[in-house]
N, C-alpha and C positions, 0 to 999 in steps of 0.2 A: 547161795542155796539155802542156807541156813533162816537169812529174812527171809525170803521167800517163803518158804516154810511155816514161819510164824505168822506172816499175811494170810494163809491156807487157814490156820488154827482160829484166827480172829473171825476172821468171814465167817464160819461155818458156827461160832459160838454165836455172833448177829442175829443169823438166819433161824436160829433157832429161838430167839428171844421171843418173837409175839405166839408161837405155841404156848412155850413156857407161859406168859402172860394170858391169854386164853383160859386158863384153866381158874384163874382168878374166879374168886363167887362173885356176880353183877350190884350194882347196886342197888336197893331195896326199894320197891316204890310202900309210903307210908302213908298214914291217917286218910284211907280212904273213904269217901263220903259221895251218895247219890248228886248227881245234880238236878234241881226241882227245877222246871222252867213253868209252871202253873199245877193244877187242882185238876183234880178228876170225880165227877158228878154222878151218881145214879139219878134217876127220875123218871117215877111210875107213869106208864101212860095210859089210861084209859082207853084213849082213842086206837091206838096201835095193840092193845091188849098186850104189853112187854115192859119188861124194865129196859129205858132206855140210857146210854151212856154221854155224858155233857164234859168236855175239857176247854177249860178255863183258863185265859193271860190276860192280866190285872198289870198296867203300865206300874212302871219302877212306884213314879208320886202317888199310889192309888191311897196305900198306907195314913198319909199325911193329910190333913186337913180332910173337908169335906165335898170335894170339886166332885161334878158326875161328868160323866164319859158318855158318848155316842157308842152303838156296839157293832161289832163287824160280823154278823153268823158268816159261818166258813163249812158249807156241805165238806164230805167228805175229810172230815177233821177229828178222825181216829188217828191214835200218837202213830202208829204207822201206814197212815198216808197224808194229810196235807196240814196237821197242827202244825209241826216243827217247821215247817218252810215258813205257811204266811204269818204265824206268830213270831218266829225271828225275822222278818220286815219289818214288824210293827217294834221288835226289841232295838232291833239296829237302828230306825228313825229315833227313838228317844238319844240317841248317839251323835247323829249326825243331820237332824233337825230335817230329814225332809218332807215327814207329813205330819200332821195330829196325831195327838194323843188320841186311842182307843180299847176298849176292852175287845176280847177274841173270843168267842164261844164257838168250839170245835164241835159243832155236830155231826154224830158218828151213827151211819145208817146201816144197820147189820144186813141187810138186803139192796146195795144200791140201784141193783137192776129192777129189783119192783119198789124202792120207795121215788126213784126219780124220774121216775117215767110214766107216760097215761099210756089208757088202752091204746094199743094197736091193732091193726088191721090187716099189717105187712104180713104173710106165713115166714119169711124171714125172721122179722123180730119176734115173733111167738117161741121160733124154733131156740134161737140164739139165746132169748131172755123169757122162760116158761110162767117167771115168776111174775114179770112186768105187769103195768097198773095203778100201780098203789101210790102214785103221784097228789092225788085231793086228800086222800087220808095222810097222810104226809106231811103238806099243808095244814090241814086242820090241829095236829099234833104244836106244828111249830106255832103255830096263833094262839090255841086256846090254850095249851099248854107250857108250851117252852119258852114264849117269851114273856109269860106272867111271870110265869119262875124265876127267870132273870131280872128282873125288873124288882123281882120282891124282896133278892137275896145281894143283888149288888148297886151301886150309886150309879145308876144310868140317866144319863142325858132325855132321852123319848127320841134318841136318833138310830135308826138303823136298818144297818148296809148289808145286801149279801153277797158274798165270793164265790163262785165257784168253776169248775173246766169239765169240759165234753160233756160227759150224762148229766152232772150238776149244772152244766149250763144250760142243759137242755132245760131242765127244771124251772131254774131263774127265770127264764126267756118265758117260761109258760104260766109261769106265776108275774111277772109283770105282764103280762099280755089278758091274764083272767083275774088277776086280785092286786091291782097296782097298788093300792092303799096300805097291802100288809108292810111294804117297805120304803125308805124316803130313798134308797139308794140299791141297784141293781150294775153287779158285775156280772157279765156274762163273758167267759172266755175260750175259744174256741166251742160253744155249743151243736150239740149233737145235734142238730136241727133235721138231721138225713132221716129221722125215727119215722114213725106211720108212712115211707113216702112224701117228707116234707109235708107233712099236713098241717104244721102252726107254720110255717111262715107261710103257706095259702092262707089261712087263714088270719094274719096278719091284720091285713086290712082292714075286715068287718071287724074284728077283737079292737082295736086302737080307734075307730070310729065311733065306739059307744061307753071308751071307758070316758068317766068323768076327769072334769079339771082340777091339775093338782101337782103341788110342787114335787117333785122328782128325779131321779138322774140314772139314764140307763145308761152304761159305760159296754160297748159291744166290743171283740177284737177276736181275730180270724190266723192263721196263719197261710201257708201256702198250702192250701190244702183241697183246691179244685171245688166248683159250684154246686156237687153231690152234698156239699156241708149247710148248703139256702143261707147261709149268714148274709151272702151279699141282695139275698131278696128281700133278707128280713128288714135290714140296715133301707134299701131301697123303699119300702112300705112305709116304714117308719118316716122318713124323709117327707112321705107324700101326704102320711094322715096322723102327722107328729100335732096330740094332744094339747092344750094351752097349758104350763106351764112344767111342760117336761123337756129338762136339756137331755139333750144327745150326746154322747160321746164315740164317736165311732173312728177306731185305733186300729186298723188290721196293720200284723208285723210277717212282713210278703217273706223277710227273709228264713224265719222258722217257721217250724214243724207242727204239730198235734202234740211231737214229743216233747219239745223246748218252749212253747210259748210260756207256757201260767208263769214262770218266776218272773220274764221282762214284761207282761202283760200287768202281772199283778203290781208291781212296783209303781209302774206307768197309772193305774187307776186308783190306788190309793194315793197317791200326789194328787190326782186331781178331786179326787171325792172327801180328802180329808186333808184338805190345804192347810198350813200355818198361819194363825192371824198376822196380817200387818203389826209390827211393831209401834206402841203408842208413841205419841209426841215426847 
């Protein structure tokens, strides 16, 4: 009875241990410090009549010597929406070697609904988007303005690609389709093509039959997302009145969404748009 007893006494002193412990003070987290993953830009725009905002990732080597980079514009590249994603692709490849080195310049459009869109015609999209339109001024901002800037303030190449999904690819799609020249490389991913009632990929055809010859790479991809999206018309035109020296890239990924595509989409078109040289002899 007596051990017995004292088993009673042990247990009950156990059970009480991790209370007793709980009340411990935690251990301290120390020498806390920001983490910088690039630069954040003002730049007055005329065109736009606003000060506009530029965010910047400069590869690891940019520091070292005097090597220039190709640049990737990335629509919709406010730190809270698509810097942090497709600059950490670009941080992770210098890791694990699977595309080129590039510079990122995050352009961040304080009105997406009227800087990536032209007029429309739809009473839908009027309703939806009161602001939309502002797509050519837009354009003009990034040509005469933004990528002088760039050019004047970092070691660029004379190469460059732009990224973007749904409304920005609306954009993309409409700016290689009426000013192919402005860029050597167009990602278009999941673009909103549904805008005015699919009026750019109707118009598709006549737009690609008058642009001039010129090296280029439109990289298009789609999810499962029903023919209400025209990507499979636009990809179709392009096929039939595909330009002399523009490659095609056309990726639709049937298994994702509108929601899931841009991160396997993007991965996928930078490996191809910004491949790693061959290894010399």
């Amino acid at each position: 009875m007596q051990r017995l007893a004292s088993l009673l006494v042990l247990a009950l002193a156990l059970c009480g241990l991790p209370a007793a412990a709980s009340t411990l003070a935690p251990p301290l987290l120390l020498d806390e410090k920001p983490i910088v993953i690039g630069q954040s830009y003002s730049l007055p725009s005329t065109v736009l009549k606003a000060s506009m905002r530029i965010n910047v990732w400069l590869p690891p080597g940019y520091k070292e010597g005097a090597k220039r980079y190709p640049v990737l514009y990335l629509l919709d590249g406010a730190e809270d929406e698509d810097f942090h994603h497709i600059s950490g692709l670009a941080q992770v490849s210098q890791l694990n070697g699977q595309f080129g080195e590039m510079i990122v310049v995050g352009i961040v459009d304080p009105d997406r609904k009227r800087d990536l869109t032209f007029p429309s015609t739809d009473p839908r999209d009027l309703k939806d988007a009161p602001t939309s339109g502002g797509s050519a001024a837009f354009r003009r901002y990034i040509e005469t303005e933004l990528q002088p800037a760039i050019d004047a303030r970092f070691r660029t190449s004379g190469r460059r690609v732009i990224i973007g999904e749904s409304l920005a690819g609306l954009f993309i799609v409409e700016t290689f389709l009426k000013q192919p020249q402005l860029f050597d490389g167009y990602i278009a991913i999941s673009p909103s093509l549904w805008w005015d009632n699919g009026s750019l990929a109707k118009a598709a055809p006549d737009l690609l039959a008058a642009q001039p010859p010129g090296t280029r790479t439109l990289y298009l991809s789609i999810g499962n997302e029903g023919p209400a999206m025209r990507v499979d018309d636009l990809a179709a035109a392009v096929r039939a009145k595909q330009p002399a020296g523009l490659t095609f890239i056309f990726a639709p990924l049937r298994e994702e969404t509108h929601a899931t595509i841009y991160h396997p989409a993007a991965l996928d078109a930078l490996r191809k748009l910004f491949p790693l040289k061959p290894a010399g002899p």
